[in-house]
C-alpha positions in Angstrom: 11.9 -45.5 -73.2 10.4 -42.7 -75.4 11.5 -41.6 -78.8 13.1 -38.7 -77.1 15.1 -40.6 -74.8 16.5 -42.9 -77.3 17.5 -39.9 -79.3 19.2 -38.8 -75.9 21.0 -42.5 -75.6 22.2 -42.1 -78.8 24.2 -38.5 -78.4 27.9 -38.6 -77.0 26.5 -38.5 -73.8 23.9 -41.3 -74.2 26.8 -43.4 -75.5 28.7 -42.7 -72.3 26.2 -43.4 -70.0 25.3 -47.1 -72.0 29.1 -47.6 -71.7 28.9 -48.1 -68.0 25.4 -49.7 -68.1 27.1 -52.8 -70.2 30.6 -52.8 -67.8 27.9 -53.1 -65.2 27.0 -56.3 -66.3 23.3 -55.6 -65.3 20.6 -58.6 -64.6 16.9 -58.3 -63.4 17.4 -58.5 -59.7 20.2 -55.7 -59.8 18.0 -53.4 -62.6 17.2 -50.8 -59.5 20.3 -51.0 -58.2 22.5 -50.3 -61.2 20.0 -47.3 -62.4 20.1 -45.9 -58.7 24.2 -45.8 -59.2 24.0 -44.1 -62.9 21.5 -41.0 -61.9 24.8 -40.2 -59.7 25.9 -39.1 -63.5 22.9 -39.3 -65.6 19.3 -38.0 -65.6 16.8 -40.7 -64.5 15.4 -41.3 -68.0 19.1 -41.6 -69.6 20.1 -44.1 -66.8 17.1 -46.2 -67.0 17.3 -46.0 -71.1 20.7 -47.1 -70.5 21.0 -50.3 -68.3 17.7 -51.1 -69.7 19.6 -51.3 -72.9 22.6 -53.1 -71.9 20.1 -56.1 -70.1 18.3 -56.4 -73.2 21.5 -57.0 -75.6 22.6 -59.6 -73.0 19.1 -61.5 -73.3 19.1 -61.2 -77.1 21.8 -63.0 -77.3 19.6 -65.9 -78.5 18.3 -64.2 -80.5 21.1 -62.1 -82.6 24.5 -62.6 -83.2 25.2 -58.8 -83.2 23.1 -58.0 -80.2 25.8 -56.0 -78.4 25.3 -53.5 -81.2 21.5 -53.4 -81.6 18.6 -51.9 -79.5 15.3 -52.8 -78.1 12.2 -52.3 -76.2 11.7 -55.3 -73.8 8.4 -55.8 -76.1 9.8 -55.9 -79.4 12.8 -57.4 -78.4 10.0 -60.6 -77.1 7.9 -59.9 -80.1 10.9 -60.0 -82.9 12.2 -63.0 -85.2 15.2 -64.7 -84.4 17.9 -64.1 -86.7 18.3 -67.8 -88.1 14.1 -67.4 -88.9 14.2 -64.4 -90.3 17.0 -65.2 -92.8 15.4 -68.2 -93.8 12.2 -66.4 -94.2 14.3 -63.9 -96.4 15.6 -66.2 -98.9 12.3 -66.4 -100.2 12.2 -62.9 -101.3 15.0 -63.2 -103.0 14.6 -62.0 -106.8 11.7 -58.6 -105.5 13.9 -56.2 -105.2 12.0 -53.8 -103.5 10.2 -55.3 -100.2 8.5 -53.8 -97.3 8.5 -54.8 -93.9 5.1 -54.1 -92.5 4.8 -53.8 -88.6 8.3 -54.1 -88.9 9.2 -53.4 -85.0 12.8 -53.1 -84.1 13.8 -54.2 -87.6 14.6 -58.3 -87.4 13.3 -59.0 -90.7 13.9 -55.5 -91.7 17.9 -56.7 -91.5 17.8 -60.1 -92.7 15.9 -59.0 -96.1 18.3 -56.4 -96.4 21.1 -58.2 -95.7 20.2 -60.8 -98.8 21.0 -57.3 -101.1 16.9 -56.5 -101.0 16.0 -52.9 -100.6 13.2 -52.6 -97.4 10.5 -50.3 -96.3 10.5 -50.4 -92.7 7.0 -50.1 -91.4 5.4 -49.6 -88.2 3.1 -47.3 -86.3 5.8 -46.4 -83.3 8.2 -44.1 -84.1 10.4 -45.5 -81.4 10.4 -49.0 -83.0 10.9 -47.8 -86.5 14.1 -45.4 -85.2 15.5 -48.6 -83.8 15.4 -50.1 -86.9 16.8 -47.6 -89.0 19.6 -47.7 -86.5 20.1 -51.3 -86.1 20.6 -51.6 -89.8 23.1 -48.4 -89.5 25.0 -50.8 -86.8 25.3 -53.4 -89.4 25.9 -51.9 -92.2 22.9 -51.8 -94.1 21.7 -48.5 -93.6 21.7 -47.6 -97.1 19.2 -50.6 -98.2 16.6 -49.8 -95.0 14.3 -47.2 -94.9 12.0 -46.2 -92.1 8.8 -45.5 -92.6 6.0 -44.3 -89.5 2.6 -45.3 -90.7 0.2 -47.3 -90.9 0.7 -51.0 -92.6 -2.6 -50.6 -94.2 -2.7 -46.8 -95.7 1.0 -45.9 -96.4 2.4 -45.7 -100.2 3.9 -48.4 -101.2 6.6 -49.2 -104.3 7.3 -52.7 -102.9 7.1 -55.5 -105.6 6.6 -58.2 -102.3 5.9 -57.8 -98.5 6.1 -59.6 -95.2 4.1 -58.5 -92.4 4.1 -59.5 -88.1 0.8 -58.2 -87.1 0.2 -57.6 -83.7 -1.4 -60.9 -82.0 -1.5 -59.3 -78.8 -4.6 -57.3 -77.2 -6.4 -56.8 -74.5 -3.8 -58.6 -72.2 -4.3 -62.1 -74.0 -2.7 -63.9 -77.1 -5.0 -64.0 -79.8 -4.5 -67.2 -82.2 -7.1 -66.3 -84.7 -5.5 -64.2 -87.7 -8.4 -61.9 -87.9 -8.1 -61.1 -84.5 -4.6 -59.6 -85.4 -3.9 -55.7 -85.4 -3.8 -55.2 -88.7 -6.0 -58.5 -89.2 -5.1 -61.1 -92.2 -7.8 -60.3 -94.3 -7.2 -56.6 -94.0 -3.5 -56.7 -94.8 -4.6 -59.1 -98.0 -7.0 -56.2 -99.1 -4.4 -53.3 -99.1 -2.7 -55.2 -101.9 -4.0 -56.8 -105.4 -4.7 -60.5 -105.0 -2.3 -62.8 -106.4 0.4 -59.7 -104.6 3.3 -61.7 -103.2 2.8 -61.5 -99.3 3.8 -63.3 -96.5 2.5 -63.3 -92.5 3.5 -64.3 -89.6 0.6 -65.6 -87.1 0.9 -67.7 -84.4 1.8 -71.5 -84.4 -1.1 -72.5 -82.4 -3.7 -71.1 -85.2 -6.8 -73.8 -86.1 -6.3 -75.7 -89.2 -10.1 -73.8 -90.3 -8.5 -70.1 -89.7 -5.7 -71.4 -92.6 -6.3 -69.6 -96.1 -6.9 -72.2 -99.0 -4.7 -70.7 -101.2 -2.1 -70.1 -98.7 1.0 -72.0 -98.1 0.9 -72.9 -94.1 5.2 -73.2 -93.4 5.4 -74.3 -89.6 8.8 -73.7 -88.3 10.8 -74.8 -85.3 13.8 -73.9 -84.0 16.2 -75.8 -81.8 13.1 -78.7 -81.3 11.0 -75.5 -80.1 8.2 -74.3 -81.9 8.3 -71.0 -83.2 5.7 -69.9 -85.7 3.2 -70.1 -89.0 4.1 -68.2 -92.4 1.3 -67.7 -94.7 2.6 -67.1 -98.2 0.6 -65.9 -101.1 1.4 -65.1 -105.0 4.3 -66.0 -106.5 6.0 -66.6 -102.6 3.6 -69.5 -102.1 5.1 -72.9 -102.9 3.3 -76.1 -101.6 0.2 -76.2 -99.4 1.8 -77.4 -96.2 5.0 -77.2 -95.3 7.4 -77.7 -92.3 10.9 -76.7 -92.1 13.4 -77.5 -88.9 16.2 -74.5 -88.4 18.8 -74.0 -88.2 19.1 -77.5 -90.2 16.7 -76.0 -92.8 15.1 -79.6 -93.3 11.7 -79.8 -94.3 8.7 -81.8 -95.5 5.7 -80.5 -97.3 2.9 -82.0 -99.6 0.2 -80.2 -101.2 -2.6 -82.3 -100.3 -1.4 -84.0 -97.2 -2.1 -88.1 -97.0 -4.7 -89.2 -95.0 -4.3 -92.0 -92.5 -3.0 -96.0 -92.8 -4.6 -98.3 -91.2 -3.6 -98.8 -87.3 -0.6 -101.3 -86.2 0.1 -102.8 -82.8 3.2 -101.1 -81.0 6.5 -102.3 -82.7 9.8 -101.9 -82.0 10.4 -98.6 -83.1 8.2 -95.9 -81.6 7.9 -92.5 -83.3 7.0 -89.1 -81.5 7.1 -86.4 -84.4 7.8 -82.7 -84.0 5.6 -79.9 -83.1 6.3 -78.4 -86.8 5.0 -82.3 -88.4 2.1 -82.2 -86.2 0.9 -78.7 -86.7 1.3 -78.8 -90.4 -0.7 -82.4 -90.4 1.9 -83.6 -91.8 2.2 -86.9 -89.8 1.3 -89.5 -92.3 3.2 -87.8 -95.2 6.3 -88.3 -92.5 5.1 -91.9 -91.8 5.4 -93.2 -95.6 9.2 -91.4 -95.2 9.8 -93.5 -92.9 8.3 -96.8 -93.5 6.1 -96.3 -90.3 2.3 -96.7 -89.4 -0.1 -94.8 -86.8 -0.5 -96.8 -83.5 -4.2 -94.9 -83.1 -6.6 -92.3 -85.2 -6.5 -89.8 -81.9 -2.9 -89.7 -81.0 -0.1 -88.4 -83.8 2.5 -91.2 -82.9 4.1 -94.0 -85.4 5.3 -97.3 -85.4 7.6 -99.3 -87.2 10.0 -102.4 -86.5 13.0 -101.1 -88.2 14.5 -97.6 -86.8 14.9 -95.5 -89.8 16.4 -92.2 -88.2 14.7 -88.8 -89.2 15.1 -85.1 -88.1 11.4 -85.0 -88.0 10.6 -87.0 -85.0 12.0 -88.6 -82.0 12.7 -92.1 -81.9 12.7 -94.2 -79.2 12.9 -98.2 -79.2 10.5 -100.2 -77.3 10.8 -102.8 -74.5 7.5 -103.0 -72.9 3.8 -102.0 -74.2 0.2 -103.0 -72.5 -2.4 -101.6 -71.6 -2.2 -99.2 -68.7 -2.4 -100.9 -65.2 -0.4 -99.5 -62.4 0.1 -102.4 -60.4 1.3 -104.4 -64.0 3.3 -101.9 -64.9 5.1 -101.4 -61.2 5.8 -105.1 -61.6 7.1 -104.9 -64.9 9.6 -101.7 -63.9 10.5 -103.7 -60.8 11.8 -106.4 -62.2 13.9 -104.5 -64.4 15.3 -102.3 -61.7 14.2 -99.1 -63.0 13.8 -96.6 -60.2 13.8 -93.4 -62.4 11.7 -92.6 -65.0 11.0 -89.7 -68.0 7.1 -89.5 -68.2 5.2 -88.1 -71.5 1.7 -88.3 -71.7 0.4 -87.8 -75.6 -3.1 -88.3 -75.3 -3.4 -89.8 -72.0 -5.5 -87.6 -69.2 -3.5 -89.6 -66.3 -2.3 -87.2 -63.7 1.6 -87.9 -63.9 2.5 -87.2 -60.3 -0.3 -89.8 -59.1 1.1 -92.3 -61.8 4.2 -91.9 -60.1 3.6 -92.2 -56.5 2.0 -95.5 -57.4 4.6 -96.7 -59.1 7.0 -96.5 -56.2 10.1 -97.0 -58.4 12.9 -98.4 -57.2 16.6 -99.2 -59.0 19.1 -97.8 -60.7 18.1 -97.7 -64.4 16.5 -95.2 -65.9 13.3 -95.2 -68.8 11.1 -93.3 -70.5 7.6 -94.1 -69.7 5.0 -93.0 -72.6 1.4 -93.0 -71.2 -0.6 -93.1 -74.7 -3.5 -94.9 -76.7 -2.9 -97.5 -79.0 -5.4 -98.3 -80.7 -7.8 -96.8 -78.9 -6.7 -98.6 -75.8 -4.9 -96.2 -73.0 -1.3 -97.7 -72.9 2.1 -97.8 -71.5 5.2 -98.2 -73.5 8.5 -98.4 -71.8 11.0 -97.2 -73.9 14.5 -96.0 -74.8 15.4 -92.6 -76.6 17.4 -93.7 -80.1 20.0 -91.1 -81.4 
């Protein structure tokens, strides 16, 4: 869709035409299909604009509570913050005032800062993303606290007392993790403002703990047990130096110097696998002295501990068999126990899983998880049971 077109969707007509795209219900397979049956009525830009529309509200879903009012492209809609993030991002900014959006997209954080009574400039270089956000924040009401702005991130005039930014981690058909490999990069977006400015990026998850700023805060967040991404913040937004927070819970653990490593223990009772958010913040010892647990080995993020203390930050499971890896052992052991079905996670362990399972040859009706790990540098298997 082109910034004509949307303008287009948008007019009496426009609305018409998306009327019948959403009573069409559309999905993927039937996409052609349903725009073949609306050029009947529509010109083949307005049709396509318009059931492409009403499939995008239906997959953002997840993603926003009032999707059914909101537009997308199918890349920003991929690209753009859930709702639940972005608001907890936005509480931070709380107290500015004035805030910009930079690379602001289809307006996700756009909305949630506005919504916490902030006033926004709305930021980006596509003057099709920036018109969707003005007029998703006219479909919620907060029009008069959004303002669209096509330019560049790094050159336009600024009154903002605070800024987030979502730089572009896409190029040349990959992913980039690197934060100076971002369009704008890290430290050009630092540069356009004084240091000590109050900003805050977004960069990917996956980014190496060396590419992390030393006087940023690092906040990992996950949603829903599913890692979503890394928030830098600097100046006055900047809190602790690692940090990760669980949503929609909004649970969190952070330390400024994270702890380094207890000694090893054997395999207790009490197994811990700790979220992606724990790990990636390196936060995995701070979590074990939370939870009166040790590391089982220096290469593999999992803790120990013969008492179940129940956290949000890791999964628990309780353990009922661990030795060192050996097929034909560990067939026996499942055997006898009648367990014909199993759960297999690997964390640190280069076994193939569907050749560890053909050899087992289960057979029974219970069912286990089966954790393929090292302990103590040893390659082990635990047999365990998930604790609630």
């Amino acid at each position: 869709m082109d910034l004509e077109t949307f303008r287009e969707l948008l007019a009496p007509p426009g609305q018409r035409a998306l009327k019948q795209a959403v009573s069409m219900q559309p999905t993927e397979a039937a996409l052609l299909a349903g725009i073949a049956s609306l050029r009947k009525y529509h010109s083949a830009a307005l049709a396509t604009a318009a059931l492409e529309t009403a499939l995008l509200r239906l997959k953002a879903r997840d993603k926003f509570t009032h999707a059914d009012r909101m537009y997308f492209t199918r890349e920003a809609l991929e690209q753009s913050t859930s709702e639940v993030v972005a608001r907890h991002r936005a509480a931070r900014f709380a107290g500015f005032g004035h805030v910009a959006d930079l690379c602001c997209g289809i307006g996700a954080d756009a909305l949630a800062l506005a919504a916490t009574g902030l006033t926004v400039d709305a930021v980006d270089t596509d003057a099709l993303r920036v018109a969707m956000a003005e007029v998703n924040a006219l479909a919620l009401g907060l029009q008069d606290r959004v303002r669209g702005i096509v330019g560049d991130a790094l050159a336009v005039s600024l009154d903002a007392k605070a800024a987030f930014a979502d730089p572009n981690r896409r190029a040349d058909g990959r992913r980039h993790l690197s934060p100076e490999d971002y369009t704008p990069s890290l430290s050009a977006l630092r540069a356009r403002f004084a240091p000590g400015f109050p900003l805050a990026v977004k960069i990917a998850p996956g980014v190496a703990r060396s590419d992390l700023p030393p006087d940023a805060e690092a906040e990992f967040i996950s949603l829903r047990g599913e890692m979503k991404e890394c928030v830098l913040w600097f100046g006055a937004l900047r809190g602790t130096s690692r940090h990760a927070t669980l949503l929609p819970s909004g649970d969190t653990l952070a330390a400024e110097v994270p702890r380094d490593s207890a000694p090893l223990a054997p395999v207790g009772a009490v197994l811990y696998d700790p979220g992606a958010a724990v790990t990636r913040a390196g936060l995995v010892h701070d979590l074990a002295a939370r939870i009166g647990a040790e590391p089982i080995d220096f290469e593999v993020q999992l803790l120990t501990s013969e008492k179940h203390t129940p956290t949000a930050f890791a999964t628990a499971f309780a353990v009922e068999h661990a030795a060192p890896f050996h097929p034909k052992h560990l067939r026996d052991y499942l055997r006898a126990h009648r367990v014909g079905r199993v759960t297999l996670v690997k964390r640190g362990s280069s076994a193939d899983a569907d050749a560890v399972l053909r050899a087992l040859k289960l057979v029974g009706s219970n069912h286990k998880t089966l954790l393929l790990t090292r302990s103590g540098g040893v390659h082990t298997a635990i047999v365990c049971e998930r604790l609630v």
